[in-house]
C-alpha positions in Angstrom: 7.0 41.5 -4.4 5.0 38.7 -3.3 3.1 38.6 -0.1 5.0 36.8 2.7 2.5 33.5 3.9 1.2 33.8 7.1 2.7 31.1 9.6 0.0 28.1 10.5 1.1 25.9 13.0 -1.2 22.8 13.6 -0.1 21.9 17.3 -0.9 25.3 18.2 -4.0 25.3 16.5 -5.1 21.9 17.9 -4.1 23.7 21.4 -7.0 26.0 20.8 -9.5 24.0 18.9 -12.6 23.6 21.4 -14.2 20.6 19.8 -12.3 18.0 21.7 -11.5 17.1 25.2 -8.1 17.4 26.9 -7.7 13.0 26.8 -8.7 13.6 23.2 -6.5 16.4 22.4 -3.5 14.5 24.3 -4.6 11.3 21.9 -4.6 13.5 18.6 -1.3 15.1 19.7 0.4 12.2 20.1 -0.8 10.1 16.8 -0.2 13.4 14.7 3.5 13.3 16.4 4.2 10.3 15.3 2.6 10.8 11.8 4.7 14.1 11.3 8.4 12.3 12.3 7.2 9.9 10.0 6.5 12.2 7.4 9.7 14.1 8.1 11.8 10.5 8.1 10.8 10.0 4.6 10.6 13.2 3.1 6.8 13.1 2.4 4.5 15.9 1.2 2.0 16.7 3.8 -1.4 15.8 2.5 -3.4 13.0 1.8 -0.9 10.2 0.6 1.2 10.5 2.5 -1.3 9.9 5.6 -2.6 6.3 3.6 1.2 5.8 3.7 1.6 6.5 7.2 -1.8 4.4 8.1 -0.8 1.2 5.7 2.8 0.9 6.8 2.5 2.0 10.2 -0.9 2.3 12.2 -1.8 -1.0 10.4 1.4 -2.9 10.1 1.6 -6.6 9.9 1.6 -8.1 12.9 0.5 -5.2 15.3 -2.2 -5.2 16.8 -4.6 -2.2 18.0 -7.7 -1.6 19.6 -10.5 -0.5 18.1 -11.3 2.7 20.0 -7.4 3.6 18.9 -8.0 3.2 15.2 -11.0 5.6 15.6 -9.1 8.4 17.8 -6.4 7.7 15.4 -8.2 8.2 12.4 -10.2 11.7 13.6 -7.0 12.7 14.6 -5.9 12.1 10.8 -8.9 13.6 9.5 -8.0 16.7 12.0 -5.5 17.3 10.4 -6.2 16.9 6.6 -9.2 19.3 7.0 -6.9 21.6 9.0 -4.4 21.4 6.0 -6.8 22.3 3.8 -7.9 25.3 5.5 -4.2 26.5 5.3 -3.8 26.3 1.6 -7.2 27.8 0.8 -6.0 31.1 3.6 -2.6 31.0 1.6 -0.9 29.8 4.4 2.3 28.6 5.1 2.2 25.0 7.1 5.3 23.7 7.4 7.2 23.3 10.9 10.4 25.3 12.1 12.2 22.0 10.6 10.4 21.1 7.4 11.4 24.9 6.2 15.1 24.8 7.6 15.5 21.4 5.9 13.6 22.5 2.0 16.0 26.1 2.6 19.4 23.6 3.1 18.1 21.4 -0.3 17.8 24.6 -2.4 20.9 25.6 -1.2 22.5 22.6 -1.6 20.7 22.2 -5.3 22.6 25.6 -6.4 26.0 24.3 -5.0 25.7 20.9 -6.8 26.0 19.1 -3.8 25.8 15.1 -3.5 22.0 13.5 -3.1 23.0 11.9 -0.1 25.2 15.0 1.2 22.1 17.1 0.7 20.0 14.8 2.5 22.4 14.3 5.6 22.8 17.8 5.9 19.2 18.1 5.7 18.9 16.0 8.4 20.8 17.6 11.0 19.0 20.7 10.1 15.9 19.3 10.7 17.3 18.6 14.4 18.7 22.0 15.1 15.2 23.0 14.5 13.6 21.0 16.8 16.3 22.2 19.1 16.2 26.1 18.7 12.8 25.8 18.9 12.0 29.2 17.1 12.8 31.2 14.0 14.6 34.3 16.0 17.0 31.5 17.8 17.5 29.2 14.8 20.0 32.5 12.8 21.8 32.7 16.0 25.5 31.1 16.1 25.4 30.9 20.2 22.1 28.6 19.4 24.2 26.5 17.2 27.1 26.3 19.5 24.7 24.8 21.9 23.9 22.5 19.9 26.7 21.5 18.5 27.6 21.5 22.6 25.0 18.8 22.9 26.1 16.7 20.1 29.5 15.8 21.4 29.2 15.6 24.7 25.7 14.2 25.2 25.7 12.4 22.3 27.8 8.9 22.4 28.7 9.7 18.5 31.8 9.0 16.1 34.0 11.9 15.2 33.2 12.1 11.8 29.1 12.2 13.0 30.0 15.2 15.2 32.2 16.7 11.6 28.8 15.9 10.0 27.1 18.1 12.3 29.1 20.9 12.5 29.7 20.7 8.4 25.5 20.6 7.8 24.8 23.9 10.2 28.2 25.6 8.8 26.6 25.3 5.1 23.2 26.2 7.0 25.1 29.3 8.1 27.0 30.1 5.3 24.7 29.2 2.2 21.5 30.1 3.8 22.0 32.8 6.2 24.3 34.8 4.4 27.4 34.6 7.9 30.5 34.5 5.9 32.7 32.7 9.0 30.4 31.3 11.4 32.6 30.7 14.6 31.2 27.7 16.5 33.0 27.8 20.0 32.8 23.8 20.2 35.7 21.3 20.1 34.9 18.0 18.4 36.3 14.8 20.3 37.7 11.6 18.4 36.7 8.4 19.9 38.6 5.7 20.8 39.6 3.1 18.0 37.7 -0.3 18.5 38.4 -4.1 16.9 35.6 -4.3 14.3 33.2 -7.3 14.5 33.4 -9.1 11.0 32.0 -12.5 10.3 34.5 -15.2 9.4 34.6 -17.1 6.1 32.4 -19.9 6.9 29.5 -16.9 7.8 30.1 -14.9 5.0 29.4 -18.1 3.1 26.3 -19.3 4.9 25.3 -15.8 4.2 25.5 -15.3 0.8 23.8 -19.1 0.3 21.0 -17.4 2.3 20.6 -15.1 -0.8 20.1 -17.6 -3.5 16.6 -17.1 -4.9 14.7 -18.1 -7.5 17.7 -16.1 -10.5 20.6 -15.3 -8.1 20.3 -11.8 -8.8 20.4 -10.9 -4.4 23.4 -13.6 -4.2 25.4 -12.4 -7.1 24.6 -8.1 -6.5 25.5 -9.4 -2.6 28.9 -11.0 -4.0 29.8 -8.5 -6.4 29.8 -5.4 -3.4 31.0 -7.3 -0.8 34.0 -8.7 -3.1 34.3 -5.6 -4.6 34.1 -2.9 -1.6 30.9 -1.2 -3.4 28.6 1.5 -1.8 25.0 0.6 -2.1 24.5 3.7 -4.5 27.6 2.4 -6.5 26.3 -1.1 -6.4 22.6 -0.3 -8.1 24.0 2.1 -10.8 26.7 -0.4 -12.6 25.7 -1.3 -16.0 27.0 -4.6 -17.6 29.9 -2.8 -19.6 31.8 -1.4 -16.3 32.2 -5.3 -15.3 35.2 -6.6 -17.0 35.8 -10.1 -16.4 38.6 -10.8 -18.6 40.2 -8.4 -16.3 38.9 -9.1 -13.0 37.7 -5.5 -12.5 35.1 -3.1 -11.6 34.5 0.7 -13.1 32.3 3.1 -10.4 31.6 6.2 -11.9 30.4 8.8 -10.6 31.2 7.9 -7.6 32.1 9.7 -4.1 33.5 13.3 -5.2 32.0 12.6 -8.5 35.0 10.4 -9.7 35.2 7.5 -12.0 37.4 4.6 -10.6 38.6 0.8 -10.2 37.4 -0.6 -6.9 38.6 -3.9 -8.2 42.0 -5.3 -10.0 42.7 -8.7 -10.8 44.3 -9.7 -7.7 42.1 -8.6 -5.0 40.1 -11.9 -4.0 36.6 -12.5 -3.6 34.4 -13.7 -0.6 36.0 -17.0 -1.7 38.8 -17.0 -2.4 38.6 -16.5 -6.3 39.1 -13.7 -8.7 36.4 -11.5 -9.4 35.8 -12.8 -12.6 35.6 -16.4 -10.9 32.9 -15.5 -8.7 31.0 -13.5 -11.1 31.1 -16.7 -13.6 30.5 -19.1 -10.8 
């Protein structure tokens, strides 16, 4: 059986490290914060690229401007944290947080179930949250620290229905998948909002929009025309090939789409952003 990895925590760590003041200890605290939600956000590996990532797109971002004795605590702080990092892999350790491990445990899961990218990664999401919010491991496998959560989410949260449905779906699996709980009983009742009138642009912006979009080859214009006409999901939008187009037809194949399903988001009569067939506007 192999060994289980001893648990490192760097903010505990830096809590103990003697080398630095308490003003610089509250300065690397907070720059290592903000590196590690980034790092979370984008699902980055801890380690050196992903800190030049952090620095280039964040610490030195176009158009911000920092002082220079906050680019130096900034960047000790970094280095902190990179010699700290390699400390734990030569002792074998185990460095990720509460909510890095909950979130890689929910993608495994979600791996063997065959779930959806963007399922897995929404559900990985909230896990990451309920993390943050049990705090620690022993609370994290309880259902009554879930409930709380949950709890929190609908009525402190100014949320949709189906967000709160999202929530309570991601720590179910969580439950379910990961812990082993056959039927988890979350004693929370979801609340549906009210409906509101949707704010759409009219024709006349819709047009001055996509005009905004006309580069050098049209590609933005027409990929702009094509989902909007169409109804297209982003991820449907990028992975049509030239043969699920028809324009003799007027329509448009997805596959693979939501519920992996092949189908026609587009017939001959449904208009486009002007008033044409699909096939018009495509040709246009």
């Amino acid at each position: 059986m192999n060994a289980v990895k001893v648990r490192w925590c760097w903010r505990r760590d830096l809590a103990a490290f003697r080398g630095l003041t308490d003003q610089e200890r509250t300065g690397f605290l907070l720059v290592l914060e903000w590196f590690e939600n980034f790092r979370m956000r984008l699902g980055l590996e801890a380690g050196k690229d992903a800190a030049r990532h952090f620095w280039r797109s964040e610490v030195r971002k176009e158009g911000r401007l920092r002082e220079t004795w906050q680019l130096q605590q900034w960047e000790d702080a970094i280095r902190w944290y990179l010699n700290w990092l390699e400390a734990c892999h030569e002792e074998g350790g185990d460095h990720r947080s509460l909510a890095e491990r909950l979130r890689a445990a929910v993608y495994s899961a979600a791996a063997r179930w065959g779930l959806a990218l963007r399922t897995k990664q929404c559900y990985g999401a909230w896990l990451a949250r309920y993390a943050v919010f049990a705090g620690e491991e022993r609370a994290v496998m309880q259902v009554s620290t879930a409930t709380r959560f949950l709890t929190s989410v609908v009525k402190d949260e100014d949320c949709a229905y189906s967000t709160q449905k999202q929530a309570l779906n991601a720590v179910a699996f969580f439950f379910k998948q990961v812990c082993g709980v056959e039927e988890p009983v979350f004693q929370v009742k979801l609340t549906k909002t009210g409906t509101r009138v949707p704010v759409v642009l009219s024709k006349q912006e819709t047009r001055h929009l996509f005009e905004q979009l006309n580069g050098k080859d049209g590609r933005h214009q027409l990929a702009a025309q094509l989902q909007y006409g169409a109804g297209l999901r982003l991820s449907e939008l990028v992975r049509l090939r030239v043969k699920d187009v028809d324009l003799e037809r007027g329509t448009v194949t997805v596959r693979q789409g939501k519920g992996d399903k092949d189908c026609l988001r587009c017939r001959p009569s449904a208009p486009s952003p002007f008033g044409l067939p699909l096939a018009g506007c495509l040709a246009a």
